[in-house]
C-alpha positions as CSV (number, residue, x, y, z in Angstrom):
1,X,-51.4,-24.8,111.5
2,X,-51.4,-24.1,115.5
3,X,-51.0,-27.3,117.7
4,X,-53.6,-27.3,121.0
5,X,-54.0,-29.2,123.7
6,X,-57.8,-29.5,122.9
7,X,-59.3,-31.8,120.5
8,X,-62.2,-29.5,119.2
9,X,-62.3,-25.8,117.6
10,X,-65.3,-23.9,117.4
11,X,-64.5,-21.9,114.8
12,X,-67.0,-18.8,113.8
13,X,-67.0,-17.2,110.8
14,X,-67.7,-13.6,110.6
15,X,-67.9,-10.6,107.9
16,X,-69.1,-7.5,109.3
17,X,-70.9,-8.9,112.4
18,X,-69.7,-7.0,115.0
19,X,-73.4,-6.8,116.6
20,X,-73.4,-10.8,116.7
21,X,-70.2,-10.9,118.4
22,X,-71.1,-8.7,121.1
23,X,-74.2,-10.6,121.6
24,X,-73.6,-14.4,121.2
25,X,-69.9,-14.5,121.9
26,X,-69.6,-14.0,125.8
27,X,-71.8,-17.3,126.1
28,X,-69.7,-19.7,123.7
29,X,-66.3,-18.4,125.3
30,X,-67.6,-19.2,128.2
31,X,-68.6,-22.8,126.9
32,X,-65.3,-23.4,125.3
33,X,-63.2,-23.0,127.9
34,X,-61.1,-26.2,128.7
35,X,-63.2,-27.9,126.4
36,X,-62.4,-26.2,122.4
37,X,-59.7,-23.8,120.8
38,X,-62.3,-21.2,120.1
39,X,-61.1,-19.4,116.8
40,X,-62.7,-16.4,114.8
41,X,-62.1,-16.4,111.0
42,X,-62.5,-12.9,109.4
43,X,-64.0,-12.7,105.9
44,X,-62.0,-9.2,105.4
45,X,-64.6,-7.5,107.4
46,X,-64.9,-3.6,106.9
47,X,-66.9,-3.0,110.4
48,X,-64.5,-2.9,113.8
49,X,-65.2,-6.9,114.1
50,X,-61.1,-7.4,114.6
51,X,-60.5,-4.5,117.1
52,X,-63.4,-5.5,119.1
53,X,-61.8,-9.2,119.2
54,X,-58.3,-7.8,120.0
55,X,-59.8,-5.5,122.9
56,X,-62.2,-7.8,124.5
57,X,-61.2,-11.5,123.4
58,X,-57.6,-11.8,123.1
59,X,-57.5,-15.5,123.5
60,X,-59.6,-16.0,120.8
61,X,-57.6,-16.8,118.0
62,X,-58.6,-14.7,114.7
63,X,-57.6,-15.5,111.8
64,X,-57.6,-12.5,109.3
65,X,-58.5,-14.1,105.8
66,X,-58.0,-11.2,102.8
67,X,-61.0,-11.2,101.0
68,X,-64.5,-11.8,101.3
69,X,-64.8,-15.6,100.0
70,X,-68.1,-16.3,101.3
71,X,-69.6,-19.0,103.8
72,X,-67.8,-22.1,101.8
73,X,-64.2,-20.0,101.0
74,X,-63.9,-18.5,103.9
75,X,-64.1,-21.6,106.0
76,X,-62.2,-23.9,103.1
77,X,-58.8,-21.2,104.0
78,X,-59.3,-20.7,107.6
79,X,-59.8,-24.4,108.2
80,X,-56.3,-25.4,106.2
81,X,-54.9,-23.2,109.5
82,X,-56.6,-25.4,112.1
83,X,-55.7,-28.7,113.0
84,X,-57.8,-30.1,115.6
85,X,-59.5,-33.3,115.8
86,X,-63.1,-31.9,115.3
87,X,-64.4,-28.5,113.6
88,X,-67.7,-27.3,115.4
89,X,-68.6,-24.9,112.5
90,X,-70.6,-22.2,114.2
91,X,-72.8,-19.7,112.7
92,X,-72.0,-16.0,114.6
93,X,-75.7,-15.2,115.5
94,X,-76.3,-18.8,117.5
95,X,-76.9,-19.0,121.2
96,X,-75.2,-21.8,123.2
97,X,-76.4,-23.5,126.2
98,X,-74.3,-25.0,129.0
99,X,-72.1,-28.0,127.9
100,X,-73.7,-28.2,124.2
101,X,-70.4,-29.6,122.7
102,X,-70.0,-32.8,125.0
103,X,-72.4,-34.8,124.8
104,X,-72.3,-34.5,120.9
105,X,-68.7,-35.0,120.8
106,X,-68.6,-38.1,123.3
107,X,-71.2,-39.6,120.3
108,X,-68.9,-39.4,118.0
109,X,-65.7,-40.7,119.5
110,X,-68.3,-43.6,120.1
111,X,-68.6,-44.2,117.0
112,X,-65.7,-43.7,114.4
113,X,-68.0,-44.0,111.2
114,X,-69.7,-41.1,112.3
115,X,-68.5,-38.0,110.4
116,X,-70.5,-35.5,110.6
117,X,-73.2,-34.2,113.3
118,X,-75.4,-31.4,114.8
119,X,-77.4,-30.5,117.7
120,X,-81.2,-29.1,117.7
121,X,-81.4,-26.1,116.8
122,X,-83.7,-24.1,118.2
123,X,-85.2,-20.8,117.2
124,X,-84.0,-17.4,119.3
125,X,-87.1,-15.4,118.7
126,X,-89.4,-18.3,119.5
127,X,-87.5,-21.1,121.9
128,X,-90.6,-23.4,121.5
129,X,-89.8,-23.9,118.2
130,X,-87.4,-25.4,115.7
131,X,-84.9,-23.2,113.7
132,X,-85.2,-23.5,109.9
133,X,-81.5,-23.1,109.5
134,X,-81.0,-26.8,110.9
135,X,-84.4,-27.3,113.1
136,X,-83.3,-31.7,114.3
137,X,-81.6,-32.5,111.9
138,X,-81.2,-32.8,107.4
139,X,-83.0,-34.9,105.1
140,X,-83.2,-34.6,101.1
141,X,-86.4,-35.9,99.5
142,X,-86.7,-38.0,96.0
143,X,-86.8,-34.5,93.7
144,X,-83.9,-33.0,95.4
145,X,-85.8,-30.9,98.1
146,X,-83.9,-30.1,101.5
147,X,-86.3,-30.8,104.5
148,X,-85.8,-31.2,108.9
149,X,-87.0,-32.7,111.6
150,X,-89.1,-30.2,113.0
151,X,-88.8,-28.1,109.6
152,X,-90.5,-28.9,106.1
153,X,-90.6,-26.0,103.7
154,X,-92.1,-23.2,105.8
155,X,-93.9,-25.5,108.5
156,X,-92.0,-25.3,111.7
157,X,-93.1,-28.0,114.6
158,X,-92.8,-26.3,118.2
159,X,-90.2,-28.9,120.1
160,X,-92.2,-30.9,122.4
161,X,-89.4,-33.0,122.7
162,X,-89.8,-35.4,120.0
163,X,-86.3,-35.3,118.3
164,X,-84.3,-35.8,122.0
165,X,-82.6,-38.9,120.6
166,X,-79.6,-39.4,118.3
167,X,-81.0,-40.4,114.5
168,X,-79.2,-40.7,111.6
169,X,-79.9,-37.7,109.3
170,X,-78.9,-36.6,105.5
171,X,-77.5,-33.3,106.3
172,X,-76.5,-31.5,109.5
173,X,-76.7,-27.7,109.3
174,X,-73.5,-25.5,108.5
175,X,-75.0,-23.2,111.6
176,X,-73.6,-25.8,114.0
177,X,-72.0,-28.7,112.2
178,X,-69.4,-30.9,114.2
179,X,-67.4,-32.4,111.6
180,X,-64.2,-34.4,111.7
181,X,-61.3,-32.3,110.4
182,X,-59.9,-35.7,108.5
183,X,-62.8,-36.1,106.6
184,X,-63.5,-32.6,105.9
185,X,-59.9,-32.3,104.4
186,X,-60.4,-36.0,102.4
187,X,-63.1,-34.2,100.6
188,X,-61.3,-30.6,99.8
189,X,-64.3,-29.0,102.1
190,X,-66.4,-27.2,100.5
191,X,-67.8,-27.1,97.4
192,X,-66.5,-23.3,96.3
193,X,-69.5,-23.3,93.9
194,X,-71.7,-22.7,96.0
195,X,-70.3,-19.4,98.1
196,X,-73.3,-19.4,100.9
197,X,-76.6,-22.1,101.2
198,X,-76.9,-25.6,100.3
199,X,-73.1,-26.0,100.9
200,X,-73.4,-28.3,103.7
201,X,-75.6,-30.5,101.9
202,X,-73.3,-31.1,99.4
203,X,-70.4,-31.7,101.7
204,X,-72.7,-34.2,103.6
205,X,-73.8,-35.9,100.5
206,X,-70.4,-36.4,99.5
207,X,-69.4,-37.5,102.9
């Protein structure tokens, strides 16, 4: 592990997503700075995602994981190298607005029984409306099912502004989940199982 002044790490993991990088990653450097270590983690990508790092990024910490071990491997390996306070685990194709990680931390450190947490999510292609990947946060109904705020099954609320609060949820989505790196380790992280989807839910339902 890597000791940092900074309490957070946003860490993004990435297999061949080059494109993503280019697109989304100028915005959350920019966000991270003085605020999180911001760290890439590498599911052995076969696309020029490390040499576009190296070139353009080189304070962004990569770390260079041998094989592709999906969504819940790849972060269960990277994260035993990180040792900051909070994980903010970041999908690569999310778009970050100005001082997004604050306010969400500053809840947390408010209160210490808090382990896991997300922001809205919004979607890209239509900012009116929720994401599906996460939409205000994750609830789990009596038969199992997975639903949002904002988001059941395929029925997607446009954000009028009716989730702007701070509500105790289920679930917060793996695209952006703040999560605190003691409790994440307490639990052995991920659920290996499950290599990509539902993992988070899991993880939340066992925390």
């Amino acid at each position: 592990m890597t000791e940092s002044e900074n309490r957070v790490a946003v860490v993004i993991l990435n297999w061949n997503g080059k494109s993503f990088l280019e697109k989304f990653l100028p915005g959350i450097h920019q966000s991270c700075k003085g605020i999180a270590d911001l760290v890439v983690a590498d599911n052995a990508s076969t696309d020029d995602s490390i040499d576009f790092l190296e070139r353009h990024y080189p304070s962004v910490r990569i770390i260079k994981l041998p094989k592709n071990n999906g969504y819940t491997g790849g972060y269960n390996e990277a994260l035993q190298k990180v040792s900051n306070e909070y994980y903010v685990l970041l999908n690569s194709d999310v778009e970050v607005k100005d001082n997004w990680i604050s306010p969400v931390l500053n809840l947390m450190d408010s209160n210490p029984a808090i382990a896991a947490c997300q922001p809205k999510i919004l979607s890209q292609s239509h900012p009116d409306e929720f994401e599906y990947a996460g939409a205000g946060g994750g609830f789990i109904d009596k038969f199992g099912f997975p639903f949002c705020r904002g988001r059941i099954f395929q029925s997607i609320e446009k954000d009028n502004g009716q989730y702007d609060d701070d509500s105790r949820i289920f679930w917060a989505t793996g695209a952006c989940m703040f999560i605190r790196s003691s409790c994440f380790h307490e639990l052995n992280g991920f659920d290996n199982a499950f290599f990509a989807h539902m993992e988070e839910i899991d993880l939340c339902w066992r925390l």
